[in-house]
C-alpha positions as a Markdown table, in Angstrom:
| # | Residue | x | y | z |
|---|---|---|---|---|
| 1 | Unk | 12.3 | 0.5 | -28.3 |
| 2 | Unk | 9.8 | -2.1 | -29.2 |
| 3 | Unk | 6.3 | -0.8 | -30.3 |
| 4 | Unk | 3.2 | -2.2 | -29.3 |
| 5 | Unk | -0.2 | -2.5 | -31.4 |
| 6 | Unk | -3.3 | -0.9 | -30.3 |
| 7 | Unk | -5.0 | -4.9 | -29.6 |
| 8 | Unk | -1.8 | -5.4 | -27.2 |
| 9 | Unk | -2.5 | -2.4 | -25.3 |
| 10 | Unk | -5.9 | -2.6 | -24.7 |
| 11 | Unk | -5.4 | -6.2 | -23.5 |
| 12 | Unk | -2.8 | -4.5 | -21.2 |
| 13 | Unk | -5.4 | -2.3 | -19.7 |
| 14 | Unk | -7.9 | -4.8 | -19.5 |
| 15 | Unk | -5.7 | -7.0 | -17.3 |
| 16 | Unk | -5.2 | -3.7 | -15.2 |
| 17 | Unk | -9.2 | -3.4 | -14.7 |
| 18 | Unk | -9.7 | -7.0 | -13.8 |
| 19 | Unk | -7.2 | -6.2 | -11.0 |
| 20 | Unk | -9.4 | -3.8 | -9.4 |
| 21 | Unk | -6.5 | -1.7 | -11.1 |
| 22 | Unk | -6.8 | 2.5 | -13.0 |
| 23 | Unk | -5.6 | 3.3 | -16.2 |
| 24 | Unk | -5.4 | 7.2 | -16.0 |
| 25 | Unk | -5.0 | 9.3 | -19.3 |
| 26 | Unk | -3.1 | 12.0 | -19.2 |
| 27 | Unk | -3.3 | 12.8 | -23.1 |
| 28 | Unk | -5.5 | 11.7 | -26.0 |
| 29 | Unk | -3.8 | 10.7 | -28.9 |
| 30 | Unk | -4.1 | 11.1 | -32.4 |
| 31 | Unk | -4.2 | 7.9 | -34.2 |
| 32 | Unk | -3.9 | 5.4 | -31.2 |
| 33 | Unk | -6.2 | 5.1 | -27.7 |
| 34 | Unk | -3.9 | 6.5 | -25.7 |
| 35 | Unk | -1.4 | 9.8 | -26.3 |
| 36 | Unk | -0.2 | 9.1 | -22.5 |
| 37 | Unk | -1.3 | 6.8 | -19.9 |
| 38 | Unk | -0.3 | 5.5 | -16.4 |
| 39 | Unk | -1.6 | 2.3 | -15.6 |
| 40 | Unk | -1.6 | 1.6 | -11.6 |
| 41 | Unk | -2.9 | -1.0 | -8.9 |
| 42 | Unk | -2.4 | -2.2 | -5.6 |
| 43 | Unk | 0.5 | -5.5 | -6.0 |
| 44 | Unk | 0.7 | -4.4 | -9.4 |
| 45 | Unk | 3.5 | -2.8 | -11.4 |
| 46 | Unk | 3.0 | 0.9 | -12.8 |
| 47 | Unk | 2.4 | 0.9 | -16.4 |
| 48 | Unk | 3.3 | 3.9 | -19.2 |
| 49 | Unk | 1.9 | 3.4 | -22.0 |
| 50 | Unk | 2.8 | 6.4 | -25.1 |
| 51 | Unk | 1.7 | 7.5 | -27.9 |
| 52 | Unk | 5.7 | 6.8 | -30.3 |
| 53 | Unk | 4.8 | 8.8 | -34.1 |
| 54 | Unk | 6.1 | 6.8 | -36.8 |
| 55 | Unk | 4.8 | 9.2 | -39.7 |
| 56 | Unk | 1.8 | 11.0 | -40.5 |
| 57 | Unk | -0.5 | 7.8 | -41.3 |
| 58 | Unk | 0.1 | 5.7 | -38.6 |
| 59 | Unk | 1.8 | 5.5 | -34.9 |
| 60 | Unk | 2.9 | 2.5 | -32.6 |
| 61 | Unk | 2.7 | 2.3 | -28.7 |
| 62 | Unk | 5.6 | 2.2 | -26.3 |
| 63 | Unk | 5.0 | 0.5 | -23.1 |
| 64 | Unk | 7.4 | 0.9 | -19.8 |
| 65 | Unk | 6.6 | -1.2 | -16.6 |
| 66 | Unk | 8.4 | -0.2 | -13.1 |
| 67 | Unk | 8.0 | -0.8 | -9.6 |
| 68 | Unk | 8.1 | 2.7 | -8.2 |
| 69 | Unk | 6.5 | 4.9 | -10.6 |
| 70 | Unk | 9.5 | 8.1 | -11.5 |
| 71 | Unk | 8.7 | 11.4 | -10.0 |
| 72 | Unk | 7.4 | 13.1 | -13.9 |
| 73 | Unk | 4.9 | 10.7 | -14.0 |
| 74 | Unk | 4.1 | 10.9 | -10.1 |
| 75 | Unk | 3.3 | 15.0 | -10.7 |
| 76 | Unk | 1.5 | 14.6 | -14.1 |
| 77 | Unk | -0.6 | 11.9 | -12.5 |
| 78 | Unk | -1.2 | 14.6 | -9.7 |
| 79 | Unk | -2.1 | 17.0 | -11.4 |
| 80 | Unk | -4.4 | 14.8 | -13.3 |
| 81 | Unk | -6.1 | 14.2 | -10.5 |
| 82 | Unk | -6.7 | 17.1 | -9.1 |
């Protein structure tokens, strides 16, 4: 799994919000922005970004990128929403 900094990811996000895109947090995190986030637009791809703990002073960020967001994500984002 490669690990993200924080600077990459909120580059990510930015790009998403030019787009006309939403970043959507589903969890704070501890040490980093994010603790879950789904990243969405219209022509673009859906973006996960998580909180990964590495130990108890610091964390990294995993980032996943598909075309058709997975069903888990799809309810959590629901129920975000809601």
């Amino acid at each position: 799994m490669k690990l993200y900094t924080n600077d990459a990811v909120d580059k990510m996000t930015a790009k998403y919000l030019e787009r006309d895109g939403e970043v959507t947090i589903i969890e704070e995190g501890c040490l980093a922005c994010y603790g879950l986030a789904i990243c969405s637009g219209e022509g673009l791809k859906f973006c996960i970004i998580k909180e990964v703990y590495l130990n108890e002073w610091s964390s990294g960020n995993s980032i996943k990128l598909f075309n058709k967001l997975p069903k888990k994500y799809q309810t959590l984002l629901d129920n975000c929403l809601q």
